[in-house]
N, C-alpha and C positions, 0 to 999 in steps of 0.2 A: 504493500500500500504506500503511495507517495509519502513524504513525510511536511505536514503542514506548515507554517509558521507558528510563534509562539503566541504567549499573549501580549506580548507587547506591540507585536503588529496586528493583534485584533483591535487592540487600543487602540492604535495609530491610524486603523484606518476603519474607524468604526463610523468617523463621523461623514469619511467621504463618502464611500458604501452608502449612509443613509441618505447622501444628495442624490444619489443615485436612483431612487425608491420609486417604485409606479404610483401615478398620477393618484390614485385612488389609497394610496394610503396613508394621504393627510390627514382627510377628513379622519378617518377612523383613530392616526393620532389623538388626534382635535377629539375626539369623542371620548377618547381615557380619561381624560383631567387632569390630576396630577401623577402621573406617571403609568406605566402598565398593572401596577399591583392595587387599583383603585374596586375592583372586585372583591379584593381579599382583604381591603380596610372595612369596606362596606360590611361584609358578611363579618366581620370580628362586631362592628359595632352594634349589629343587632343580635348578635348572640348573646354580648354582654348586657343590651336591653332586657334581652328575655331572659336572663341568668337576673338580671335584678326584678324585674316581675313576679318571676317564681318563686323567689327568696321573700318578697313583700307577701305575694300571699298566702305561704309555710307560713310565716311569722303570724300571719294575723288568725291564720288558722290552728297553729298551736301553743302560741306563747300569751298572748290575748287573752282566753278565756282562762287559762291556768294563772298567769299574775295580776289580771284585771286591769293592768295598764299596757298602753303603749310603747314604752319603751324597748322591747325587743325589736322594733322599728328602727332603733337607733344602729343596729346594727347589721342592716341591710345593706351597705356599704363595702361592708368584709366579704361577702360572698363572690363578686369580679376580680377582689384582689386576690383570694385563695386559688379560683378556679383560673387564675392568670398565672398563677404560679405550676396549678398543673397544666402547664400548657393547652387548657382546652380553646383558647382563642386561634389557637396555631396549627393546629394539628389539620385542617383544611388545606393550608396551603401547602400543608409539604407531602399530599397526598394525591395523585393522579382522581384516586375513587376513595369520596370518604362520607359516610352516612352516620347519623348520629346513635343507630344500635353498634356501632364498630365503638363507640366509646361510654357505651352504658358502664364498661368495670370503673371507669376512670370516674364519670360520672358520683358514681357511689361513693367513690373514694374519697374525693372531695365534698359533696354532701356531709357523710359522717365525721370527716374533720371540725366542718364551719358548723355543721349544727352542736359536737359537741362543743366548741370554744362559745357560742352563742349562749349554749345554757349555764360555761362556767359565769359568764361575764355576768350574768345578769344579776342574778341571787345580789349582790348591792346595790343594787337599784330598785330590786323590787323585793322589800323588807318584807309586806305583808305576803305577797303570796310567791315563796318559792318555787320554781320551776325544779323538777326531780326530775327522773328518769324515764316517766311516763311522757312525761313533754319532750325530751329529746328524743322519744321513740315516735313520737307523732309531728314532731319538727323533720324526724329524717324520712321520713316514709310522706308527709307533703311536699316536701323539697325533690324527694328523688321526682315523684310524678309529676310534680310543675315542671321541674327543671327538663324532664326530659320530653314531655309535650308541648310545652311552648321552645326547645330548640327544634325539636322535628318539623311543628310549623312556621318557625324562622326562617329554617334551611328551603321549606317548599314557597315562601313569600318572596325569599332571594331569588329560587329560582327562575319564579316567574320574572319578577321585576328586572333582572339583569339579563342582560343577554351574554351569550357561551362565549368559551375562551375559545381563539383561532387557534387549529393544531396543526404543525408539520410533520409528515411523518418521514425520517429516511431510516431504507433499510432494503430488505431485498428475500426474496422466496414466500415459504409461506408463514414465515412470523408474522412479515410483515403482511401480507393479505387476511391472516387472522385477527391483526390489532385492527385494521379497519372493519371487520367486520363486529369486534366487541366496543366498537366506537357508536356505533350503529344501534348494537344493539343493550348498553347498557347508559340512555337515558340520560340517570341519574349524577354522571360526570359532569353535564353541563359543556361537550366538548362541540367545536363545529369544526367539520377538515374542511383545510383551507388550501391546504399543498400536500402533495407525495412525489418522492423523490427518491429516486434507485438508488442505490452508493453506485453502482457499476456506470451511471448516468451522468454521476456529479462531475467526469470528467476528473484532473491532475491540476496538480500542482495553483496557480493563479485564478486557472478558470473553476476548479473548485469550491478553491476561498470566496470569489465571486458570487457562485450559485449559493453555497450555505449565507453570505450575507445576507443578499437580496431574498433569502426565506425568512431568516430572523427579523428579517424588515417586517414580514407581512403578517406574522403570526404570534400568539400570545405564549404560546409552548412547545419546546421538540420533541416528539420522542423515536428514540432508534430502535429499531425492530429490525435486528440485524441477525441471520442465522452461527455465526463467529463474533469473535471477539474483536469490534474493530478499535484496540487500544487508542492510537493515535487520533482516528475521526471523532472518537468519544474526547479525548484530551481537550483538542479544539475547538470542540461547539460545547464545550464547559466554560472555557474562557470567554466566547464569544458571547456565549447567554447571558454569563456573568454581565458583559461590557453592555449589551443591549439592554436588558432588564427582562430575558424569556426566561421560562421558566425551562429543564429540560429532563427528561424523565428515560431511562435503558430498559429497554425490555430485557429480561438475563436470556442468554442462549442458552441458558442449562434446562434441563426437562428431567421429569423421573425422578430416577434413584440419585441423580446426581446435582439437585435441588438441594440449597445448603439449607441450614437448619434454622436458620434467621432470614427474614429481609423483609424490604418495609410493605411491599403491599402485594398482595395478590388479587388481581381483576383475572375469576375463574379461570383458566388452565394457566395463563400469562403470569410467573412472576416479575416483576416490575422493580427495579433500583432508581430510586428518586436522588436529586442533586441539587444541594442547595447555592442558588444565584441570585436569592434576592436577599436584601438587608433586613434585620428585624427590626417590627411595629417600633411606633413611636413608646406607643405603652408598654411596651419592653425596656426602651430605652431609659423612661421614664425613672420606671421600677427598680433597673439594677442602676441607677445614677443612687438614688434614694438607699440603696441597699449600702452602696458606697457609702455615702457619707456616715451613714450607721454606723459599718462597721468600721471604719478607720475613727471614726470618733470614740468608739469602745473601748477600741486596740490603744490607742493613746490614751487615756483614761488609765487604764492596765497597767502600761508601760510606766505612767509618770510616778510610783513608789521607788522602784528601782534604778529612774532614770538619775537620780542623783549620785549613787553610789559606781553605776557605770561610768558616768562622768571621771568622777574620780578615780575611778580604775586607769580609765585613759590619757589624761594628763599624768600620774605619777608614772605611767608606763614611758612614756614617753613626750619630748618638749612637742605642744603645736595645739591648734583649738579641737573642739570634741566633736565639732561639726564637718564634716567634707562636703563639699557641692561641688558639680560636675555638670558639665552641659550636654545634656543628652539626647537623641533624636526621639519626637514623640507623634504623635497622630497626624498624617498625611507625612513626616519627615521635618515635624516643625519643631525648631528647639527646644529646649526648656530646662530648667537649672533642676537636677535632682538630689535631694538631700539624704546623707548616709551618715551614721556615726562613725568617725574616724579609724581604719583598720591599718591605715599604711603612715613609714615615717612620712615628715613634712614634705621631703622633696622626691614625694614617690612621684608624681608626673614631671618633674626633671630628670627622672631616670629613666623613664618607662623606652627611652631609645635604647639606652643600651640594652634593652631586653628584650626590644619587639621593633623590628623593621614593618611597620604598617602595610607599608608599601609592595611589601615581597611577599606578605602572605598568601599561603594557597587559598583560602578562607578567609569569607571578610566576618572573622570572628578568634579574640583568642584567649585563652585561659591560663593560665601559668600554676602549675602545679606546686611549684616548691618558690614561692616568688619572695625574694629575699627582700621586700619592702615593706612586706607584714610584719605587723611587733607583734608582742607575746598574748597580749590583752586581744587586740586585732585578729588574731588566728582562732581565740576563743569566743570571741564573736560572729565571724565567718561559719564557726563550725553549728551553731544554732540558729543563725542567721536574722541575730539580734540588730546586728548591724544598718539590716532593710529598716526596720521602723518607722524611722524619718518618712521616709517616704508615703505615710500614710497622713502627711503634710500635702505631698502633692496631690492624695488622693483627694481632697477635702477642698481642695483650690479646683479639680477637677482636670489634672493633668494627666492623673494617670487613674488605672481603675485597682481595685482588690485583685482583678483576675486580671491576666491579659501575658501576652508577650513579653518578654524581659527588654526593658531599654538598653539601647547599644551606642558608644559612641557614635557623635557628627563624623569625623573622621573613619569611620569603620564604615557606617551607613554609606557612607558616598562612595563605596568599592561596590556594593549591591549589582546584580544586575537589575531588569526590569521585572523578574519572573520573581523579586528576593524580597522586591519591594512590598507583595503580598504583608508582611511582618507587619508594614504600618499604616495598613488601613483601618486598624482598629488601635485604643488607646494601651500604649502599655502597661505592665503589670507588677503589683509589689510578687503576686505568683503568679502561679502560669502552668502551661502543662512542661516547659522546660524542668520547673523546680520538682514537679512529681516523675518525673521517668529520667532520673537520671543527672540534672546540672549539669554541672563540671567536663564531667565523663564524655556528655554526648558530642560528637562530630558536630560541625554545623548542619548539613544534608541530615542530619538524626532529629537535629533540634528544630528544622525547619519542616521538617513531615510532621513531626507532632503540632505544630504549630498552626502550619494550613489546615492540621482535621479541626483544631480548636476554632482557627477565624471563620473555616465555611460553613460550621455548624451550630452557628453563637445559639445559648439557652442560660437559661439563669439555673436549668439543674446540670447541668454542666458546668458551671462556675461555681456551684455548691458542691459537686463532685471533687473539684479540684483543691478547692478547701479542706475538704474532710479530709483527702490525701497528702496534705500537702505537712500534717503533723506528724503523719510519721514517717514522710522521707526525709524532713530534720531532725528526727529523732536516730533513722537510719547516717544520716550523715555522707551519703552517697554523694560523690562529686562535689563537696561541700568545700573547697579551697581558694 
């Protein structure tokens, strides 16, 4: 198979390609709004309608009559934040075929969390008549049934009211004759084809890249239904979609016994690998900014008993101030001064040539294993990674996040190629999946694959994941220098 360009000539020529576009696909632009993912704001924001409806009338139906006031009303509010957190706003978009009996477990799930935090809260507030265990049992049993009746009539109001996403299909035999025919015949995707295109068709090399443009131009999602594994075609209409804003979905060639034992969706015989190209909701954004500041305001908080005594650890250890700042590359590659507790003598960046030719590295990344700059205090800090702290200064000013990518020198970053530059499209991090698999240890090519699974897959239980893990690989001390 040819071999395509990267993503930086999708970038590069993303925007000519789109001058390029047939006459008829302005209007249809013009008809999105703000951007191609105006579908999947839509359908988020009436679900979280009917998630707050159902919640109002569980409430009035079993907390009401049990404390004889209102006030379980007051916490009709918690129910979009809980069921935001279990991704139930989400899970539509990252799903070719998604119906609201495919998330009834989830559903219950979060019901019986929020009902039961609903009936701890309330008992102070409602002196005279406490809410027991009967009312959680008739708060969770009205909630599951609103909640899932008024999304099911959500999801069929959308339907109507919105009109289907355009689909492209490439691929070739009969995968692909059977994805059109489940297009066809299951409805309830909401899909309209708009293009199909053979691989054997798309033509080499330029005229290729050409063809796959001018489809991303015209459609709202790819999907490949291809009988083999076509590595490279799939690489570059990932980047492409990325750069467009399409959505693009793999039918697996595997069948049978040779079906692995996970994947995200199966539309009957077809299992299907989904790919993520669009950035998350605002109300994501929101949430984990908010989560930020929590938690670095805690973690400081925490820190400040002992921050006096490290102080002093680190001055008597050596002549110089307690604080180091560094100017480090941050979201989109924009500067920003990041703060550490001091681990190296005073003129450890007057040295750092004699120990690192920037310049000659094979990798624009490097780690010194026995780096004779560290003082004794400073290596015992490195090894807990007490030293990071500070930084939940930047997180608080909004520089940097709790989760993300580890910052890298200005100087380092500017070695990147275009494909490296991935790293900083999201905000760095005091951890990250670097510090759970590995630090120190990992290659850069090791630190930058875990990196891209983390940035294409952003979720706030993935950055809770990364948390949880991240205590005892400083406990393990892995890479820790």
């Amino acid at each position: 198979m040819p071999k395509l360009a990267g993503p930086e000539a999708v970038a590069a020529g993303s925007t000519e390609r789109r001058g390029h576009a047939p006459v008829w696909v302005a209007p249809l632009r013009a008809a999105r709004g703000h951007g191609r993912w105006w579908r999947d704001a839509r359908r988020r924001r009436l679900l979280a309608g009917a998630d707050v409806a159902a919640a109002a009338v569980a409430t009035a139906i079993a907390t009401v009559p049990a404390t004889g006031t209102l006030w379980g009303l007051l916490f009709v509010p918690l129910w979009p934040l809980v069921a935001k957190l279990f991704g139930l706003y989400d899970r539509d978009h990252r799903a070719i075929r998604h119906l609201t009996a495919d998330e009834v477990p989830w559903i219950l799930a979060w019901v019986a969390l929020t009902a039961t935090l609903v009936v701890l809260l309330l008992p102070p507030l409602t002196p005279v008549g406490v809410p027991g265990i009967g009312t959680g049992v008739a708060l969770f049993v009205a909630a599951a049934a609103a909640t899932i009746a008024f999304r099911a009539l959500t999801r069929w109001l959308w339907w109507r009211l919105t009109p289907p996403e355009l689909v492209g299909l490439v691929g070739d035999g009969p995968v692909l004759a059977s994805l059109q025919r489940k297009i066809e015949l299951f409805r309830e995707m909401h899909l309209e084809l708009a293009a199909v295109r053979e691989i054997a068709a798309l033509g080499t090399g330029r005229e290729r890249e050409r063809e796959l443009g001018e489809l991303t131009d015209r459609v709202d999602r790819i999907v490949v239904a291809a009988t083999g594994v076509e590595a490279d075609l799939i690489g570059y209409l990932k980047d492409l979609c990325r750069a467009r804003q399409v959505k693009i979905s793999v039918v697996s060639p595997l069948r049978g016994k040779a079906l692995p034992s996970e994947r995200f969706v199966q539309l009957a015989d077809l299992p299907i690998l989904e790919y993520n190209t669009w950035d998350p909701s605002r109300s994501s954004l929101l949430i984990r900014r908010l989560l930020d500041v929590i938690a670095a305001s805690v973690g400081l908080l925490l820190f400040a008993p002992f921050a006096i005594a490290i102080a002093i650890a680190i001055k008597l250890d050596s002549p110089g101030p307690v604080l180091f700042s560094q100017i480090r590359a941050g979201l989109g590659g924009r500067p920003f001064r990041m703060y550490k507790l001091r681990t190296m003598k005073v003129d450890a960046e007057a040295r750092l040539d004699e120990l690192v030719d920037i310049g000659r590295l094979e990798e624009p990344a490097f780690k010194l294993r026995d780096d004779p700059r560290v003082t004794r205090v400073g290596a015992l800090l490195r090894r807990f990674s007490v030293d990071e702290v500070p930084q939940l200064i930047n997180v608080l000013v909004g520089e940097m996040s709790v989760v993300g990518p580890r910052p890298e020198q200005v100087e380092v970053v500017e070695r990147y190629t275009d494909a490296e530059r991935i790293r900083l499209s999201v905000k760095p991090g005091v951890t990250g999946p670097m510090q759970v698999f590995g630090r120190g240890e990992l290659t850069f090519s090791e630190r930058l694959a875990v990196e891209i699974q983390y940035i294409e897959n952003p979720s706030l239980g993935q950055d809770l994941r990364i948390l949880i893990h991240t205590l005892p690989a400083v406990v393990r001390g892995t890479g820790a220098f």
